[in-house]
C-alpha positions in Angstrom: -0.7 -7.2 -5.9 2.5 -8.9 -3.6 4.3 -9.5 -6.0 7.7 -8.3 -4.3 6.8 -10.6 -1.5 5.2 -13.3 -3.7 8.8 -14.5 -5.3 10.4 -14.3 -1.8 7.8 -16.7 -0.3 8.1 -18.8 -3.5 11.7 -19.6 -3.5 11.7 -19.8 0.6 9.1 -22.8 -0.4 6.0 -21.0 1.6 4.1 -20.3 -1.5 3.0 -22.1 -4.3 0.3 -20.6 -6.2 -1.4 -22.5 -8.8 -2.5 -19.0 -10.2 -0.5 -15.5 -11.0 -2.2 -12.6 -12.7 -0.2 -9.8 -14.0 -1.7 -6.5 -13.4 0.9 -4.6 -14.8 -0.8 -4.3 -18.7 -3.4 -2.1 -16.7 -2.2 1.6 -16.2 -5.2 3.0 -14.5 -4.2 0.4 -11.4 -0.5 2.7 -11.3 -1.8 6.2 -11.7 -2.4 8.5 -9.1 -4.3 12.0 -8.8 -5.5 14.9 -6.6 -9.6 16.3 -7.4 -8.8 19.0 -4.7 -10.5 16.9 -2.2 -9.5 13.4 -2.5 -5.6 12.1 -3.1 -6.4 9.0 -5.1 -3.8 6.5 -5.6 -4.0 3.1 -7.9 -2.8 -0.1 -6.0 0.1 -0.9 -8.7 1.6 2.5 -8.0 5.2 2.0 -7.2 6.7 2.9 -4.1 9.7 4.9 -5.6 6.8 6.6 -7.4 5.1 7.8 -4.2 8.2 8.7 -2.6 9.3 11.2 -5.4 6.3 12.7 -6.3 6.1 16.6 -5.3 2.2 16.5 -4.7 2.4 13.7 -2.6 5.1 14.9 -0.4 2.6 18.3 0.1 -0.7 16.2 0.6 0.7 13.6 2.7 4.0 13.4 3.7 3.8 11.0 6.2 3.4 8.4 3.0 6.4 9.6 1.2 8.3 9.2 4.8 7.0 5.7 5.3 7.8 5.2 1.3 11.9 6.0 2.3 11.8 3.8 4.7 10.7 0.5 3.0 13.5 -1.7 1.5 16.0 -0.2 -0.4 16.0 1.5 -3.3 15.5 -1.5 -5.5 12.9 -3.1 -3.9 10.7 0.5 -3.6 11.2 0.9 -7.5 9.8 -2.8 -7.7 7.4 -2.3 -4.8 3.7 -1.5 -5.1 1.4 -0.1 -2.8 -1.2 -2.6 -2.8 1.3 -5.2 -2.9 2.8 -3.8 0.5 -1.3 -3.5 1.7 -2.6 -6.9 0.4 0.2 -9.3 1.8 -1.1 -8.0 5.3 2.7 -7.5 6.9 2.2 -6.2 10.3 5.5 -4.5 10.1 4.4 -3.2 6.8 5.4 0.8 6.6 2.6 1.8 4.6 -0.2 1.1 6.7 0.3 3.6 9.2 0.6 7.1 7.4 -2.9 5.5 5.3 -4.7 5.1 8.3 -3.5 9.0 9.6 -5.9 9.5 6.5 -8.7 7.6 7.0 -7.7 5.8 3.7 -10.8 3.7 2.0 -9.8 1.2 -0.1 -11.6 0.3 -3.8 -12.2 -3.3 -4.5 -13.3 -5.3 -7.4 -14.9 -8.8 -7.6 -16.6 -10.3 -10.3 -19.9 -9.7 -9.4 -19.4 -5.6 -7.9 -16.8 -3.0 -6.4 -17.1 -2.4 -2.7 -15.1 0.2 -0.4 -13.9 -0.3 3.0 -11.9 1.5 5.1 -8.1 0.9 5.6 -8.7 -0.6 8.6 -11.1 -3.3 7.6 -8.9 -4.3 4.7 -6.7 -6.3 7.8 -7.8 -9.5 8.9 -4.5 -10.9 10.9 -0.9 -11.4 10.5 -0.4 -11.7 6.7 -4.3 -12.1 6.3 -6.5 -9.8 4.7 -9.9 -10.2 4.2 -10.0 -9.7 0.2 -11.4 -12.9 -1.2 -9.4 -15.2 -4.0 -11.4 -13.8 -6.5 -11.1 -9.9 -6.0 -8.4 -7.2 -6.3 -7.4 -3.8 -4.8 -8.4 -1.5 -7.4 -6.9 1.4 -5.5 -7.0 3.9 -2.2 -8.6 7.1 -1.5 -6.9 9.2 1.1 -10.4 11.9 1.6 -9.2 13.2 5.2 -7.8 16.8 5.3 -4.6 16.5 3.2 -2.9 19.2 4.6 -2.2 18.1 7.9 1.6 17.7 8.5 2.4 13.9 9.2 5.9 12.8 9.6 6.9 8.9 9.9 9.8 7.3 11.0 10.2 3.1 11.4 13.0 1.5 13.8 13.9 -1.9 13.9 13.9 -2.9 17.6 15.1 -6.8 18.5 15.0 -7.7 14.9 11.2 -6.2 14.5 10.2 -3.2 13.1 7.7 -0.6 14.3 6.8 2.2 12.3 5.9 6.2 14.6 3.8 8.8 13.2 3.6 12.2 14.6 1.6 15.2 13.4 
């Protein structure tokens, strides 16, 4: 996932990877679903997607808030959510409402799966701490979905900082 970010970095000259893999042939990676308990939601979910979607606007709206804020409506139709996760932005907008929801995150390497929590997926500015050889299967949101969050992101100085408020 990065994708969106990936070709920036590419034709800025910061990236160069000897390596891409297209995830997009996988459609259990872009699907998303509610058990009653548990908001599951497939790292190559789009933003738009998320920021449309009825049942995720009434289990956690905070992430359709953050969603309307990212880019425009271009880039959130191209946009995914692990791409937004995995590149490690700080300024990223959809980092925030996850953590609201003590979000654990589904990884795959080659020799297991693992979870960690949201918060363990970031290791630094742009860093997480994924290694080269795994990927971000998906998220699951398992605090109380009902909870009212709201989100809002300004851009102060050039930055950007992204509020939530229950």
């Amino acid at each position: 996932a990065g994708g969106t970010d990936l070709m920036v970095d590419a034709r800025m000259g910061r990236a160069d990877p000897e390596w891409l893999v297209d995830l997009t042939r996988l459609p259990s990676l872009a699907a998303f679903d509610f058990d009653g308990t548990v908001l599951r939601i497939g790292s190559m979910t789009r933003i738009r997607a998320l920021e449309l979607d009825p049942r995720i606007r009434q289990r956690a709206s905070g992430l359709v808030d953050a969603a309307r804020v990212l880019g425009s409506v271009q880039i959130r139709t191209m946009a995914t959510i692990g791409g937004n996760l995995c590149h490690g932005t700080p300024s990223a907008e959809m980092p925030p409402p996850l953590l609201v929801h003590d979000t654990e995150c589904d990884i795959a390497g080659p020799a297991a799966t693992r979870s960690v929590p949201l918060v363990d997926l970031f290791a630094g500015p742009n860093q997480t701490t994924l290694r080269s050889d795994e990927i971000l299967l998906g998220l699951r949101l398992a605090a109380p979905l009902h909870t009212p969050v709201r989100a809002t992101s300004a851009r102060p100085y050039g930055g950007r900082w992204t509020w939530l408020a229950s």
